[in-house]
BASE-432851 format. One line per field, with one value per residue (C-alpha): residue number from 1; residue in three letters; chain; x, y, z. Coordinates in pm, 1 decimal, decimal comma. Example, Ala and Ser with C-alpha at 12.3 -4.5 7.8 and 13.67 -1.06 7.14 Angstrom:
2
i <- c(1  2)
aa <- c(ALA  SER)
ch <- c(A  A)
east <- c(1230,0  1367,0)
north <- c(-450,0  -106,0)
up <- c(780,0  714,0)
***
This chain:
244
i <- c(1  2  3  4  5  6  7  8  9  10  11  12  13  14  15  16  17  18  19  20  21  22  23  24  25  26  27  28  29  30  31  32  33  34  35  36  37  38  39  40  41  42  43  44  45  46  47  48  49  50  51  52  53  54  55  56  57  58  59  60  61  62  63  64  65  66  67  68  69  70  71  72  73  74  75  76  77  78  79  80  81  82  83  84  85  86  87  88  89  90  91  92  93  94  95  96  97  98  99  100  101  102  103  104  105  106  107  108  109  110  111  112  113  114  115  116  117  118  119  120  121  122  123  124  125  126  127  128  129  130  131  132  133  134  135  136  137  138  139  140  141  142  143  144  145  146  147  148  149  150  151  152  153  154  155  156  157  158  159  160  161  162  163  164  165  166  167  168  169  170  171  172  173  174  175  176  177  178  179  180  181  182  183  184  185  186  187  188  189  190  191  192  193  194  195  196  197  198  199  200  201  202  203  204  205  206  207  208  209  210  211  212  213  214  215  216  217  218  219  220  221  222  223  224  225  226  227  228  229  230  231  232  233  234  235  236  237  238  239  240  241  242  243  244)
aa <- c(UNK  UNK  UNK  UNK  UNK  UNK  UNK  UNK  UNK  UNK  UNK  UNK  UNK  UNK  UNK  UNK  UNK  UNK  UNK  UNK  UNK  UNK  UNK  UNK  UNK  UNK  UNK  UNK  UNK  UNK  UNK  UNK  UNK  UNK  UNK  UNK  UNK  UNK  UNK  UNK  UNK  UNK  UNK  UNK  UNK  UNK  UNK  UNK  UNK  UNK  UNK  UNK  UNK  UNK  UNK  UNK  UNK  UNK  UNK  UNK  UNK  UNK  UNK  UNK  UNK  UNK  UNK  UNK  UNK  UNK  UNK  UNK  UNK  UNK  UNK  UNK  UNK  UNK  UNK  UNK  UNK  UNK  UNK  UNK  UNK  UNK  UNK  UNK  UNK  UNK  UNK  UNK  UNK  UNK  UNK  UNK  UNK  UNK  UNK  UNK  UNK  UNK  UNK  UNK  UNK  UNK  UNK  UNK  UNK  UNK  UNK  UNK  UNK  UNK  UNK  UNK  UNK  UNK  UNK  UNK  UNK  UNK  UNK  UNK  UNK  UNK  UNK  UNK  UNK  UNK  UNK  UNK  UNK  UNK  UNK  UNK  UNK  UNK  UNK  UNK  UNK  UNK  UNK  UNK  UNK  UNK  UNK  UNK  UNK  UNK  UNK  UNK  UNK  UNK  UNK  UNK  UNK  UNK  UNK  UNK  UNK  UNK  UNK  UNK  UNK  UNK  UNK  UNK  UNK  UNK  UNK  UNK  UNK  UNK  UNK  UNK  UNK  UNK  UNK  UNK  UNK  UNK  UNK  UNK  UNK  UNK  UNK  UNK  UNK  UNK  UNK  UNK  UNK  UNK  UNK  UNK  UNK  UNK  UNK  UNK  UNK  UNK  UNK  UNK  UNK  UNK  UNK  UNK  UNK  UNK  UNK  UNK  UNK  UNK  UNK  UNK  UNK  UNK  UNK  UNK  UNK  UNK  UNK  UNK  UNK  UNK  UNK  UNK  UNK  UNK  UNK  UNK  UNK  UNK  UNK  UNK  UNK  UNK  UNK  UNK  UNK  UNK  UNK  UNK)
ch <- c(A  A  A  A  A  A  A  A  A  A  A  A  A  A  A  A  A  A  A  A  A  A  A  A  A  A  A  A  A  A  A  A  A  A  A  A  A  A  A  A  A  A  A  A  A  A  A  A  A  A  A  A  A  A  A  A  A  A  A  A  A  A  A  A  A  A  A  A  A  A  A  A  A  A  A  A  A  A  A  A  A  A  A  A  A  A  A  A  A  A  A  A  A  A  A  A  A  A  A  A  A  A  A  A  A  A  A  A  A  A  A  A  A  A  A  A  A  A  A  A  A  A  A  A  A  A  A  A  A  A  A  A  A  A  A  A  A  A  A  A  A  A  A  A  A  A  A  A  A  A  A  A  A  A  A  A  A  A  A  A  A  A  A  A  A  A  A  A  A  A  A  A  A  A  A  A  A  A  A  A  A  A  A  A  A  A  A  A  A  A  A  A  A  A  A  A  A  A  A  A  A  A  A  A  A  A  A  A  A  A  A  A  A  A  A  A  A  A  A  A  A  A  A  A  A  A  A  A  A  A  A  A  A  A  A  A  A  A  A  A  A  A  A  A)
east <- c(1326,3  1155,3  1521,1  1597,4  1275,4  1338,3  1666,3  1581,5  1289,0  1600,5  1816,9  1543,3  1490,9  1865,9  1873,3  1632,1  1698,4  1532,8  1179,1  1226,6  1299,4  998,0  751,1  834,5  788,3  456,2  395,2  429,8  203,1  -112,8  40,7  183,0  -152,1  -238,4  81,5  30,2  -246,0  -83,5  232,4  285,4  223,8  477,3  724,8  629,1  669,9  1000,1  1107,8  939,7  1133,9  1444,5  1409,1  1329,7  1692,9  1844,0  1690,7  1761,6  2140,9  2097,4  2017,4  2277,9  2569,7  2703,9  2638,5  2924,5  3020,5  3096,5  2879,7  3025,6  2813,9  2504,6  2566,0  2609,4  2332,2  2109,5  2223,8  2199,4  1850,2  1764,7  1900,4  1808,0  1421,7  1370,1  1546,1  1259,0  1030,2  1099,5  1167,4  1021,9  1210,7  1189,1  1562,4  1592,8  1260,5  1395,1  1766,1  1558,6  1364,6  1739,9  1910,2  1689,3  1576,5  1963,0  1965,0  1699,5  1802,4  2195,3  2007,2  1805,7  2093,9  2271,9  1983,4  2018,0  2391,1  2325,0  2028,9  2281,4  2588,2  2589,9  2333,5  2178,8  1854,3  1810,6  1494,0  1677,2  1690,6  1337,4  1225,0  1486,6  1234,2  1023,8  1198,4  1423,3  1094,1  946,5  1324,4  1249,6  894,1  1053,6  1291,7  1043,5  836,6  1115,7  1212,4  838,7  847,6  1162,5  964,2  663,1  886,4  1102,0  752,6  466,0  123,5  341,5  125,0  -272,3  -576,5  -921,1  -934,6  -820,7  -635,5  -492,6  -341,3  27,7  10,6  63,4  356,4  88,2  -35,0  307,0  372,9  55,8  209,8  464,9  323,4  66,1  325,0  604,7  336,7  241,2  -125,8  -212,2  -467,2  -335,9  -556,2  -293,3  -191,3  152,6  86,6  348,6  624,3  933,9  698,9  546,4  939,5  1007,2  692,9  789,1  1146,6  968,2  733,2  1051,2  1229,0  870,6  878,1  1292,9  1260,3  993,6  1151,5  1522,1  1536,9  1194,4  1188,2  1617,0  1486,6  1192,4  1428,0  1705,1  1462,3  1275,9  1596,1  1733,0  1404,9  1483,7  1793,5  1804,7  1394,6  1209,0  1415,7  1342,1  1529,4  1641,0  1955,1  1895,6  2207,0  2206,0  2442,4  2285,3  2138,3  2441,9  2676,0  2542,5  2669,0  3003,1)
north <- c(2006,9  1718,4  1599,1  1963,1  2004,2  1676,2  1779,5  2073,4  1852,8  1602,8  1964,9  2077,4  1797,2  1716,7  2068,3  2030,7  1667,1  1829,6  1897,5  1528,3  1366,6  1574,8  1474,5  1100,3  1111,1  1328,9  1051,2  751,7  903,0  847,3  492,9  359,7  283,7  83,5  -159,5  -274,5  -551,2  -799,7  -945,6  -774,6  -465,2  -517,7  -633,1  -296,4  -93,3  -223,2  -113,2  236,9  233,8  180,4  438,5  710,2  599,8  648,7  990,2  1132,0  1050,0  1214,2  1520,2  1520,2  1455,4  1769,2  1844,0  1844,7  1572,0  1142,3  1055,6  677,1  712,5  802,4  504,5  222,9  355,3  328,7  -10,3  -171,2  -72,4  -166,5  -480,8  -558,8  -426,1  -662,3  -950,7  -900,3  -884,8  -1224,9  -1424,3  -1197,0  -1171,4  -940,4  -873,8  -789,3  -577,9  -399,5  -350,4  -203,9  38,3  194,0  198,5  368,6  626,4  708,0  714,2  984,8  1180,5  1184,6  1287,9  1539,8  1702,5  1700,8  1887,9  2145,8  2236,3  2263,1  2535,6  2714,9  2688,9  3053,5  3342,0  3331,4  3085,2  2877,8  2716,6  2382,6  2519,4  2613,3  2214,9  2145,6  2274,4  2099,0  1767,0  1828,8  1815,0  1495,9  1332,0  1443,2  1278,9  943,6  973,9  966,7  756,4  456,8  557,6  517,5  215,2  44,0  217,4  22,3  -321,7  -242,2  -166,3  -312,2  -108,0  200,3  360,5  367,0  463,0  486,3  214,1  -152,8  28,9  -279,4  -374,1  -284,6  64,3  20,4  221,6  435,7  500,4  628,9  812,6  990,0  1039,4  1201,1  1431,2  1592,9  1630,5  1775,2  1988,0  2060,5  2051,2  1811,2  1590,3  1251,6  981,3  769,6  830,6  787,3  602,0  565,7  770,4  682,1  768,6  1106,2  1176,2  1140,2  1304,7  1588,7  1567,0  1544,1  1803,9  2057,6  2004,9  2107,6  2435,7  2441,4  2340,9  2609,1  2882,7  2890,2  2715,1  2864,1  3177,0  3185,9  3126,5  3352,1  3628,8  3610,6  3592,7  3873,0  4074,4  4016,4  4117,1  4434,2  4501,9  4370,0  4398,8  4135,4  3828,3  3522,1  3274,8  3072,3  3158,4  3123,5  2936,4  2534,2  2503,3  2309,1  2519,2  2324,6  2498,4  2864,0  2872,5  2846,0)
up <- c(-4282,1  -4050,2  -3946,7  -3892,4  -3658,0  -3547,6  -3396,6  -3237,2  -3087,3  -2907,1  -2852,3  -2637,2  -2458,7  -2403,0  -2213,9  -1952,9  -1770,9  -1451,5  -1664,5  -1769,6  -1453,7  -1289,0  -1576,7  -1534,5  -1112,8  -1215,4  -1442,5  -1171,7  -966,8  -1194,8  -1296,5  -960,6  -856,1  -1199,0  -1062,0  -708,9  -722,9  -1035,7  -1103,4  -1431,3  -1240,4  -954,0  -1253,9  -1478,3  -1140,7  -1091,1  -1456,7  -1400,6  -1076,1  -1299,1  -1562,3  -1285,0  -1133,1  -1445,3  -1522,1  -1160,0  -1221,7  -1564,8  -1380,6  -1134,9  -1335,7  -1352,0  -966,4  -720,9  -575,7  -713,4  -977,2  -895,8  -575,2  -729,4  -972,4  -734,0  -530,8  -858,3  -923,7  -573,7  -519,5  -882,5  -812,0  -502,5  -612,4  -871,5  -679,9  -453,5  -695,1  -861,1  -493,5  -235,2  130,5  415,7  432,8  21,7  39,8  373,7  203,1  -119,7  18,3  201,2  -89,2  -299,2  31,7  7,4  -346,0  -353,1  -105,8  -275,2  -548,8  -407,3  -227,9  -554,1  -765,7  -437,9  -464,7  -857,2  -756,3  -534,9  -744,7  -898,1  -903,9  -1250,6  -1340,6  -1629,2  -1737,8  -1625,5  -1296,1  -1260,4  -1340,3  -1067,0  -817,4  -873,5  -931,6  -624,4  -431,3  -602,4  -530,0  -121,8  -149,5  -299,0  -27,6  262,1  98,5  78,6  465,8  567,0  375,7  615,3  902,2  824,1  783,6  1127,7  1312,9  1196,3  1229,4  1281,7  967,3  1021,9  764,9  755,7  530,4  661,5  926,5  1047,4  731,4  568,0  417,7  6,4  -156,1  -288,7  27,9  169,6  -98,9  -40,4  330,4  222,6  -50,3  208,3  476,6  247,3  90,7  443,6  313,7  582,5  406,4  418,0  564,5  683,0  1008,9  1201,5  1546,5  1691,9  1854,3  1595,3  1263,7  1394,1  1476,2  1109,1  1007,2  1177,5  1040,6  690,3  751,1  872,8  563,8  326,2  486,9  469,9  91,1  12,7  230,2  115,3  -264,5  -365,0  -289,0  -366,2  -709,1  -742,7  -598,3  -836,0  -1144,1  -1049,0  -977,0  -1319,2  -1459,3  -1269,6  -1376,3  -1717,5  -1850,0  -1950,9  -2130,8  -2234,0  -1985,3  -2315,8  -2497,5  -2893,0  -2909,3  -2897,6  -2579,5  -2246,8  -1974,5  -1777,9  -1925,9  -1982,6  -1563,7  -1630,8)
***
C-alpha cells in the first residue's frame, strides 16, 4: 500500500515539470541571498544554478523546436559558471552570464509555444505561467548582469550606490519591472540599461496580456461549455500527452 501511494506520489510529480521548475526558481529566491557573501555559498549557488538548468530543459522537452540547443546552452553556461567560480575572470564571468541569458530565454520561448500549441489547458500548463515568467526574470537578470560588466555603474541603489549591484539585487530589478510593480530600489542610470528596462518592462505587460489572459479565457470557456471539471484526468498519462 506505501509503494502503491508512493507511486502515485512520483506519477504526480512526473506530470507537472512546469509546477516543479517554478517551485525550485520560487525556491532560489529565499536561498540566493543565503549564497553570495562565502565561498561555500558561491559554490552551492552554482549547483542550485545547475539543477534549475536541468529542470527548465525537463520542461521544455516536448516543446517545438531542438532539444540539442537547449542542452548545449545548459552545459556551456554550467560550465563556464563554475569555471568562474573556482578561478574567477572577467571574460568567463561575462561569457556565463550570456549563455545562461540565452539559455533562459530559449527556454522561456519554448514553455510559450507549448502554452499556445492547442486550445485545451492542463494543470501542467497552468504552472507554465508561472514558470515561463520566472524563466523571463532569470533572463533579464543574467542580461543586466553582462550590462553591469560591459558598463560599470550602469545599475545604482540606495545602498552603496557606487558599488557592483549583487545578483540578488538584479534579480530584484527585474522582478519589479517584469511585474511592472515598480518598487525596485536599484536604479538604471544610464541610457543603454533604461533601454533594456523598458524592453523588459514591454514584455511584463506583453506576457500578462496575451499568455495570461489566453489561458484564463480558454478555461473559463470550457467551464462554459462543458460545467465544472476537474482539470485532471483520472487516468495515469502526462498532462504532455493528453494534447495530442
Amino acid at each position: 500500500m506505501v509503494e502503491t501511494r508512493n507511486l502515485a506520489v512520483v506519477r504526480t510529480v512526473v506530470r507537472h515539470p512546469s509546477a516543479i521548475l517554478l517551485g525550485v526558481q520560487l525556491l532560489g529566491v529565499l536561498l540566493y541571498p543565503y549564497m553570495e557573501r562565502t565561498l561555500f555559498g558561491k559554490v552551492a549557488f552554482e549547483a542550485f544554478g545547475a539543477l534549475v538548468l536541468a529542470l527548465a530543459i525537463w520542461a521544455v522537452r516536448d516543446s517545438p523546436g531542438p532539444t540539442w540547443l537547449a542542452i548545449s546552452l545548459a552545459v556551456v553556461a554550467s560550465g563556464l559558471s563554475i569555471t568562474n567560480a573556482v578561478h574567477p575572470v572577467g571574460a568567463l564571468n561575462l561569457a556565463a552570464n550570456t549563455a545562461h541569458a540565452l539559455f533562459y530565454f530559449w527556454a522561456a520561448a519554448s514553455l510559450m509555444v507549448y502554452m499556445l500549441a492547442d486550445f485545451s489547458v492542463t494543470t501542467d500548463e497552468l504552472y507554465a505561467v508561472g514558470a515561463t515568467f520566472t524563466l523571463l526574470a532569470w533572463g533579464f537578470a543574467y542580461v543586466f548582469s553582462v550590462l553591469q560588466q560591459l558598463q560599470p555603474g550602469c545599475f545604482i541603489a540606495a545602498v552603496n550606490p557606487d558599488a557592483p549591484r549583487s545578483w540578488m539585487e538584479l534579480l530584484f530589478l527585474s522582478f519589479t519591472n517584469l511585474s511592472s510593480t515598480g518598487l525596485s530600489d536599484v536604479v538604471p542610470v544610464t541610457a543603454q540599461a533604461r533601454a533594456v528596462v523598458m524592453i523588459e518592462q514591454l514584455a511584463g505587460l506583453g506576457y500578462v496580456a496575451l499568455f495570461v489572459s489566453r489561458l484564463v479565457g480558454l478555461t473559463v470557456s470550457r467551464q462554459i461549455v462543458s460545467g465544472p471539471a476537474s482539470p485532471e484526468p483520472d487516468g495515469g498519462g502526462s498532462d504532455r500527452a493528453e494534447r495530442g
